[in-house]
C-alpha positions in Angstrom: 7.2 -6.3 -48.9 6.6 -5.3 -45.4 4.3 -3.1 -44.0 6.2 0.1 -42.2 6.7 0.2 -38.8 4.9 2.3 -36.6 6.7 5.1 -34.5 5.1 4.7 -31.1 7.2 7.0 -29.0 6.6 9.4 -31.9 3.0 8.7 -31.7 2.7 8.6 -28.1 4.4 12.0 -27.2 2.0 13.6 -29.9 -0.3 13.0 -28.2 0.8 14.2 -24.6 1.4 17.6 -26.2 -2.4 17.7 -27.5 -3.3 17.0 -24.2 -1.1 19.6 -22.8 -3.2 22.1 -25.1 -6.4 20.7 -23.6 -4.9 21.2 -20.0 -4.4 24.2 -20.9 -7.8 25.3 -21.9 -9.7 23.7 -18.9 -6.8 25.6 -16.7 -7.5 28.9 -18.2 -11.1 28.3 -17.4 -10.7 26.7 -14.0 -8.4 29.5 -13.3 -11.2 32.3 -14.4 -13.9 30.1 -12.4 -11.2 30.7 -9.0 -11.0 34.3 -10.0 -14.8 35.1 -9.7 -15.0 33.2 -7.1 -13.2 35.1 -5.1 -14.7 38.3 -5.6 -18.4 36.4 -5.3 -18.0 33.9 -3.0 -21.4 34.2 -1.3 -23.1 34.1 -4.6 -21.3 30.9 -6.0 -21.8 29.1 -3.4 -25.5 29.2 -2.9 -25.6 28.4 -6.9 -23.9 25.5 -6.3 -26.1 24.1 -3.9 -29.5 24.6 -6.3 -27.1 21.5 -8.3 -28.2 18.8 -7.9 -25.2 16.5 -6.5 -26.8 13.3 -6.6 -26.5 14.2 -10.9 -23.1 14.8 -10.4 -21.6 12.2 -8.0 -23.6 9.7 -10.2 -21.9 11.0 -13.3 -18.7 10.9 -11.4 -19.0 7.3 -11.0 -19.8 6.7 -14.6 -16.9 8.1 -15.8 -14.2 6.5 -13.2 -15.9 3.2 -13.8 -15.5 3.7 -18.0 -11.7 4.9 -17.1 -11.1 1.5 -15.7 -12.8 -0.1 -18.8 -10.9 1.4 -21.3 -7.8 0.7 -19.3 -8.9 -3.0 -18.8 -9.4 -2.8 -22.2 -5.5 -2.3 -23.5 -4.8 -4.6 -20.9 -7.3 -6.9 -22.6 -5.6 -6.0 -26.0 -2.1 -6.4 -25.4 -2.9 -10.3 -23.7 -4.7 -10.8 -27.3 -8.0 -11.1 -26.3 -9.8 -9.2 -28.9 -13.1 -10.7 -27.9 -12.8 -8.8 -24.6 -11.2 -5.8 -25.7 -14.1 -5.0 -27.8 -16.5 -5.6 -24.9 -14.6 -3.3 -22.5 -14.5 -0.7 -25.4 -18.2 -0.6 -25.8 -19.0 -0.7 -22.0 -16.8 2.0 -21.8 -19.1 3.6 -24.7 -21.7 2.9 -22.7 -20.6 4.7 -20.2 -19.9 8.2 -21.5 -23.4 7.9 -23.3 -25.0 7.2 -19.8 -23.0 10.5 -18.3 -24.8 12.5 -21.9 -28.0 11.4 -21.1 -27.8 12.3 -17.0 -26.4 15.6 -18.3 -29.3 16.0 -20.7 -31.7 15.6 -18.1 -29.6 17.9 -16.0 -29.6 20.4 -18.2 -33.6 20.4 -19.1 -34.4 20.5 -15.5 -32.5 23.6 -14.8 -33.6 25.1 -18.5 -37.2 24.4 -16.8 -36.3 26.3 -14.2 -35.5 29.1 -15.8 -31.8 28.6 -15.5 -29.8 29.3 -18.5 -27.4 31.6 -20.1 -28.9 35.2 -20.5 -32.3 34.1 -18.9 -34.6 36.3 -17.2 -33.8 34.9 -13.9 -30.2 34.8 -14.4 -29.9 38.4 -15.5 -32.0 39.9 -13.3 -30.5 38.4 -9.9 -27.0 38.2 -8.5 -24.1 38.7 -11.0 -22.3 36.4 -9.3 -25.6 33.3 -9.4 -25.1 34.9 -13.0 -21.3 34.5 -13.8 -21.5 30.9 -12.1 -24.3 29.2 -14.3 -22.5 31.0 -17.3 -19.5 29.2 -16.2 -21.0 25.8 -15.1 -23.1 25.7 -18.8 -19.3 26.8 -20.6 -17.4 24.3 -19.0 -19.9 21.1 -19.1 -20.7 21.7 -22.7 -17.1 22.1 -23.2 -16.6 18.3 -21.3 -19.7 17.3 -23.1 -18.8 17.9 -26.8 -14.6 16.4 -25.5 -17.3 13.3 -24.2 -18.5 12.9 -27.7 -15.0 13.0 -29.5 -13.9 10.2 -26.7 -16.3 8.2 -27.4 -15.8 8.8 -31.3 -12.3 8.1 -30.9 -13.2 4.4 -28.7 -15.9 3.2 -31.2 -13.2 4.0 -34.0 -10.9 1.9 -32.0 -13.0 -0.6 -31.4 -14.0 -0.9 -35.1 -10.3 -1.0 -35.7 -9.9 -4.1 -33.4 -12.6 -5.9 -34.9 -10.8 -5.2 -38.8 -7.6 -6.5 -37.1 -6.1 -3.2 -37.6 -5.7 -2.4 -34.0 -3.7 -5.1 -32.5 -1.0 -6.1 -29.2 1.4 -5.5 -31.5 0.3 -2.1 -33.3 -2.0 -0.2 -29.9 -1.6 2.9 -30.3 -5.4 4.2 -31.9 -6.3 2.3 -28.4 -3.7 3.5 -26.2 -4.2 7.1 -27.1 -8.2 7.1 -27.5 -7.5 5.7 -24.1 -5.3 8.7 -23.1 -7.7 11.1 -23.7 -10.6 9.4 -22.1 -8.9 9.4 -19.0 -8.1 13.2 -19.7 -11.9 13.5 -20.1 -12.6 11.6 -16.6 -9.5 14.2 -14.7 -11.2 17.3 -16.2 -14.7 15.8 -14.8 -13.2 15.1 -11.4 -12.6 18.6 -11.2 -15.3 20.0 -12.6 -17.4 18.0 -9.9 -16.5 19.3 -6.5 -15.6 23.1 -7.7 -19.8 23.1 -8.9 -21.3 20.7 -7.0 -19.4 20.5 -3.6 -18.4 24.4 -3.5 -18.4 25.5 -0.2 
C-alpha cells in the first residue's frame, strides 16, 4: 500500500492566502502608523530618534542573514543533504532568538526610561511621542510573538528532517515554514526605517 500523495500546489497556495491575511494586518497597521503621522509629524519624528538605530539596523541584519539560511536550507534539502539542512535550520533559529534577545534588551532600556504604554511620561507629554511608542510597542510585539511562531514552525521542520518526514521529495512543512519566515523578515524591513529612520 502506498502512502498518499501530497498536494503541493494545494498546500502551497494555502498558504499564500494566510499570508495575504497577515499582509493584511501589518497593512492596516502600517496604514494607521502613516495616518498619525501625518497629522504629528514633528512629534513622530523626534520619537524616532530617542531609538536606538544601532538596535535596529543590527536586528535588521539578523533577520536578512536567517532569510538566506532558511532559503539555503531548502536548497540544501531538495540536493538531499539533510546533514546541512538541519544546520541551516537551526542557524536560522539562532537567528530570530538573537533578534528576541536584542529586542528584550531594547525594550527594558526604554521601560527604564520610563517609556511604555500608558506611562507617566508618555501620557503626560506630546500625544503624538504618545501615539508613536503605542504604535512602535503594538507593532514589535506583534513581529515578536509572528518571530516565535517562525521559529516554532523551523524547529518543527527541522525535527521533521531529522525523523525523515520532511524530505526533497515531500518539502512542503520546510518550504512554507520558510514562506513565512521570509514574511517575518519583509514585515521587519519595514518596520525598521518607518521607527528608526523616520525623518
Amino acid at each position: 500500500m502506498t502512502a498518499p500523495e501530497t498536494d503541493k500546489t494545494g498546500i502551497k497556495i494555502g498558504m499564500w492566502l494566510f499570508l495575504y491575511t497577515e499582509i493584511m494586518l501589518f497593512g492596516g497597521l502600517f496604514i494607521l502608523y502613516a495616518v498619525y503621522y501625518a497629522k504629528y509629524t514633528t512629534d513622530f519624528i523626534s520619537a524616532g530618534k530617542e531609538l536606538d538605530t544601532t538596535f535596529g539596523a543590527a536586528n535588521t541584519v539578523i533577520l536578512l542573514f536567517s532569510s538566506f539560511l532558511v532559503a539555503a536550507s531548502i536548497t540544501a534539502l531538495r540536493k538531499r543533504t539533510t546533514g546541512l539542512s538541519i544546520a541551516l535550520v537551526l542557524g536560522a533559529v539562532a537567528c530570530g532568538l538573537a533578534f528576541l534577545v536584542n529586542k528584550y534588551f531594547e525594550w527594558g532600556h526604554k521601560i527604564g526610561l520610563g517609556i511604555y504604554p500608558n506611562s507617566p511620561n508618555l501620557v503626560e507629554g506630546e500625544p503624538g511621542r504618545n501615539i508613536f511608542f503605542g504604535l512602535y510597542y503594538t507593532i514589535t510585539a506583534l513581529h515578536g510573538l509572528h518571530i516565535i511562531i517562525g521559529l516554532t514552525l523551523l524547529i518543527i521542520a527541522a525535527i521533521m528532517i531529522r525523523k525523515g518526514r520532511t524530505t526533497a521529495d515531500n518539502d512542503s512543512l520546510l518550504d512554507n515554514s520558510g514562506l513565512y519566515w521570509h514574511l517575518v523578515d519583509l514585515v521587519w524591513i519595514f518596520v525598521f526605517p518607518l521607527f528608526y529612520l523616520i525623518l
